[in-house]
N, C-alpha and C positions, 0 to 999 in steps of 0.2 A: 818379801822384806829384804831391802838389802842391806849390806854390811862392808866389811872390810875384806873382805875375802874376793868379792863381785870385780868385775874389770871394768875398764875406763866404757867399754865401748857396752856392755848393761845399762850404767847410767845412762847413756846415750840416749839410751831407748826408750828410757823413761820422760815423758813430758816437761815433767818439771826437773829434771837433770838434761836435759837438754837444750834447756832455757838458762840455767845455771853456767853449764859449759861453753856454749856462744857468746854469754856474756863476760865470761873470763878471756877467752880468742881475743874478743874487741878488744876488751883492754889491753893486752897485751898485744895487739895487730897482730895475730895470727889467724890464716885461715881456718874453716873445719876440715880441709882435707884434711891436716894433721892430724885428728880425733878418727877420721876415715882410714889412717894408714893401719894396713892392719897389726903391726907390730904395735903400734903407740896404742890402737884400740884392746889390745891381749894383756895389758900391764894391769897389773892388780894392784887395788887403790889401796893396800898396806905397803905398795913401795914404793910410793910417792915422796913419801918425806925425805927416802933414803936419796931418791933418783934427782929430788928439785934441791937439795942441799938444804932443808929447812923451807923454800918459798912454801910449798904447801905442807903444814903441819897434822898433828892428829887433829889438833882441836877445831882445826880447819873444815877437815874430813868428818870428823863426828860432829858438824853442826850440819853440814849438807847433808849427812844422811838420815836424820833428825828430819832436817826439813823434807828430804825425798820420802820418808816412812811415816809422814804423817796425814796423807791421806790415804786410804786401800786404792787396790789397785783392782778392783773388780766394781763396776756399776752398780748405783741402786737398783734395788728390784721393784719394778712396778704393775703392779696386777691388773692394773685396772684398763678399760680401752682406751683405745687410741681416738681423742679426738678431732677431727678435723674442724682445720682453721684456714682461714679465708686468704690470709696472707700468703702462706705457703703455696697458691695457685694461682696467685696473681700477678699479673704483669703491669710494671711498674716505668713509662717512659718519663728521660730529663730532656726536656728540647734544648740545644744549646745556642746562643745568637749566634 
């Protein structure tokens, strides 16, 4: 579960915070090394609002982490066998003109 406490580069890690954050870069034309750098990666997302002057606020932060905690982060469990499928071994040619 993350929080406010967590750092930029946790979200990171996360699937859908890392989909969140790439598409903030874009907009803002920055790259992901920035998010890579390890300093900007170690900031903790309660000092955000102090560090961007207002750009990113709480309400900001508490809806993304809303969105980042709202699926678990552990896989369904599934008991049952594994069935094989025909797809999965098959070879698939496009001829192209």
């Amino acid at each position: 579960m993350l929080s406010l406490n967590h750092r930029i580069k946790d979200i990171y890690k996360n699937p859908v915070g890392k989909d969140v954050i790439d598409k903030l870069l874009l907009q803002m034309g920055y790259s992901e090394v920035l998010i890579k750098n390890p300093i900007v990666g170690n900031i903790k997302l309660k000092a955000l609002p102090k560090l961007t002057k207002g750009f990113v606020d709480h309400d900001f932060l508490n809806v993304a982490l809303e969105l980042l905690n709202s699926e678990p982060d552990t896989p369904m469990k599934y008991g049952g066998p594994i069935k094989p499928a025909w797809w999965k071994e098959a070879v698939f040619y496009q001829i192209y003109p």
